[in-house]
C-alpha positions in Angstrom: 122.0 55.7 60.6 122.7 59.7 60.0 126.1 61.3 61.4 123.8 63.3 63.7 122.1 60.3 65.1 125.4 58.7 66.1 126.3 62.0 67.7 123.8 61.9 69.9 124.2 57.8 70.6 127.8 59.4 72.0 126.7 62.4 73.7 124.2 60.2 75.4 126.7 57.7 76.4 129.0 60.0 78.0 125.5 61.9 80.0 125.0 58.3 81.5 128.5 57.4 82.0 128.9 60.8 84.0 125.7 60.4 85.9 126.4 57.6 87.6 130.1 57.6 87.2 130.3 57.3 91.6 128.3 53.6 90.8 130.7 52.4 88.5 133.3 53.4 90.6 131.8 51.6 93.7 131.3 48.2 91.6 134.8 48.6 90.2 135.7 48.7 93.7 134.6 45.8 94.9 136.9 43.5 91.8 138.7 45.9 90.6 140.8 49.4 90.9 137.4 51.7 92.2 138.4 53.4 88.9 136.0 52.0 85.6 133.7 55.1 86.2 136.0 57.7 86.3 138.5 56.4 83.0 135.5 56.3 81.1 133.4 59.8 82.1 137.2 61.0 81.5 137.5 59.8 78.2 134.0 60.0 76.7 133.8 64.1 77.8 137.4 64.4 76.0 135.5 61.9 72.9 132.4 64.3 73.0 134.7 67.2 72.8 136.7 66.0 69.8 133.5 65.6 68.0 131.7 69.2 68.8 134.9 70.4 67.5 135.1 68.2 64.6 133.2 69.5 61.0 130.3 66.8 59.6 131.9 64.5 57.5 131.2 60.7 57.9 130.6 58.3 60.3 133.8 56.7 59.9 135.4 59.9 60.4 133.3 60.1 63.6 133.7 56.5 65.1 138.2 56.7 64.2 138.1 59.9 66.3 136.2 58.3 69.2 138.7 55.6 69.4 141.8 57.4 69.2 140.7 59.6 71.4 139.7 56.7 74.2 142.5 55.3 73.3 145.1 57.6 74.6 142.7 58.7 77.6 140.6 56.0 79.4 143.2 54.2 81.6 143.7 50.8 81.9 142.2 47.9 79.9 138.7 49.6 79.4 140.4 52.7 77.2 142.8 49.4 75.2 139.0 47.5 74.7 136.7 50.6 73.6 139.6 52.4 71.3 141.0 49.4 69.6 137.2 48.2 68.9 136.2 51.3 68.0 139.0 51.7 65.4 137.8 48.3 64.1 134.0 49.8 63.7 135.3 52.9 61.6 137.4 50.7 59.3 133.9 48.4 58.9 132.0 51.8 58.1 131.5 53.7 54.6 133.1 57.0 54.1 129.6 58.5 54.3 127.4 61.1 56.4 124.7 58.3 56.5 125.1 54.7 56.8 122.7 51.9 56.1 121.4 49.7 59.4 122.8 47.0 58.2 126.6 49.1 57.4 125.9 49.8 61.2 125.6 46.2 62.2 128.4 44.9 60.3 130.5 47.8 61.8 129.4 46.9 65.3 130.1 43.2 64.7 133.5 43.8 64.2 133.8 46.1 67.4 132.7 42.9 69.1 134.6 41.2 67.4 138.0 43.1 68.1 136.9 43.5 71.8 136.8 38.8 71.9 140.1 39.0 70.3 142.2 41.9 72.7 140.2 40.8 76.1 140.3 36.8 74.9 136.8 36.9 76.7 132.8 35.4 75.8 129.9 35.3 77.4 130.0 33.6 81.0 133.5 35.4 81.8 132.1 38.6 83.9 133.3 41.2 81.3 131.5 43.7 78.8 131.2 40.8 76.5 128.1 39.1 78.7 126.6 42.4 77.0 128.1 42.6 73.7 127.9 39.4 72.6 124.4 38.4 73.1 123.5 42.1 71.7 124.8 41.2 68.0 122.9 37.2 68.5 119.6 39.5 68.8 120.7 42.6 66.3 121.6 40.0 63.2 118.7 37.8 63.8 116.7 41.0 62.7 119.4 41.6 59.5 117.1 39.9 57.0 114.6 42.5 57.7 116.3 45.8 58.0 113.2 47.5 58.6 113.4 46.8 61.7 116.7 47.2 63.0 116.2 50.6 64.7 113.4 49.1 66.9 115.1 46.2 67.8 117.9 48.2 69.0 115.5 50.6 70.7 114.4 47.1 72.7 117.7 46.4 73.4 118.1 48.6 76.4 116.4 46.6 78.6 117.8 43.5 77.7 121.2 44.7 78.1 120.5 45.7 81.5 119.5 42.4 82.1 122.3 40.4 80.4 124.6 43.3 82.7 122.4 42.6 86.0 123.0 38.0 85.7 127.1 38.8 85.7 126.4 39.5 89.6 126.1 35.9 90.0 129.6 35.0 87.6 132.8 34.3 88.6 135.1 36.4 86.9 137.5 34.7 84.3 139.1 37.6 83.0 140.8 40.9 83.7 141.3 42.4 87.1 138.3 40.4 88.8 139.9 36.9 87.8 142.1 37.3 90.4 139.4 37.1 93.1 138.0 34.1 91.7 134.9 32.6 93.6 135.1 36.2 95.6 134.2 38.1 92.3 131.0 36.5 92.6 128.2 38.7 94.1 129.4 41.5 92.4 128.4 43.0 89.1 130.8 43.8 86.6 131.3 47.6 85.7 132.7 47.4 82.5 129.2 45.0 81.9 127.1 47.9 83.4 128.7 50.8 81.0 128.5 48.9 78.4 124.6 48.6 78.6 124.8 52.0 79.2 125.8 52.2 75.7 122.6 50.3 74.4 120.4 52.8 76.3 122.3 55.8 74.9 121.9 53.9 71.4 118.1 53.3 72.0 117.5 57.2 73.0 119.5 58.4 69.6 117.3 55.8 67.6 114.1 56.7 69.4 114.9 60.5 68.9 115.5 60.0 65.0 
């Protein structure tokens, strides 16, 4: 992947977030503090800024930025999730302007796997991880052929949507949402719902490369 590719995957992310920022909101709403939209447009415009302003360098240099900087403004647990992991991704990276796939993979595997280990969450709890995690089963089944990683990732969008849409019919085990328990059912989880947004804003910045 080239610096300006994961650029865009950023940019792009923080376009959906904003778009439909009022949805998040309205999910977070119904589990949560009615706020998951408007921590993360807030911190992904302030990420996107740091980066226009930031000079080319490397994609570690990129991805530390990106976490420090939703680190200290996305508010509650969604800014302590995305920062923290994404600090773990630019450790994971080469110092380089252009990364292999599989650098890439390895990097987000241990975004993932810094996300398990702060929110104690898997798959089946009603949290970005009923995204995440079956994201990297599909990704490294493709790592023996890193040909095609980009498209597999490009196919990831829909899936992700998907694997965001089934949390509607989980009871929440974690977070805010826990606290409902059989009442969080019905409901699908924001942070789930942003966080496919990220696999679509990764499969435009692929497609576009």
């Amino acid at each position: 992947m080239k610096q300006v590719t994961f650029r865009d995957l950023w940019q792009r992310f923080a376009e959906l977030v904003h778009e439909n920022k009022s949805v998040l909101n309205d999910l977070d709403a119904a589990i949560g503090d009615a706020d998951h939209g408007s921590n993360m447009d807030r911190g992904l415009e302030k990420a996107v800024e740091a980066l226009n302003a930031s000079p080319e360098g490397s994609l570690r240099a990129d991805a530390k930025l990106i976490g420090m900087t939703l680190m200290s403004t996305v508010g509650g647990a969604s800014g302590a999730l995305w920062g923290s992991g994404m600090l773990k991704f630019a450790a994971a990276l080469p110092d380089a302007p252009e990364v292999t796939w599989a650098d890439f993979v390895n990097a987000l595997g241990a975004f993932v796997e810094a996300l398990s280990k702060r929110g104690q969450a898997v798959a089946g709890d009603k949290t970005m991880m009923d995204v995440f995690l079956p994201a990297m089963v599909e990704i490294q089944a493709q790592l023996s052929d890193e040909e095609s990683l980009p498209a597999s990732m490009v196919r990831l969008a829909d899936q992700a949507k998907a694997w965001s849409d089934g949390t509607r019919d989980l009871v929440a085990k974690r977070g805010r949402a826990a606290y409902l328990g059989e009442r969080s059912a019905g409901h699908i989880d924001p942070g789930s719902l942003s966080s496919a947004f990220w696999f679509e804003a990764l499969a435009g910045a692929v497609g576009q490369q």
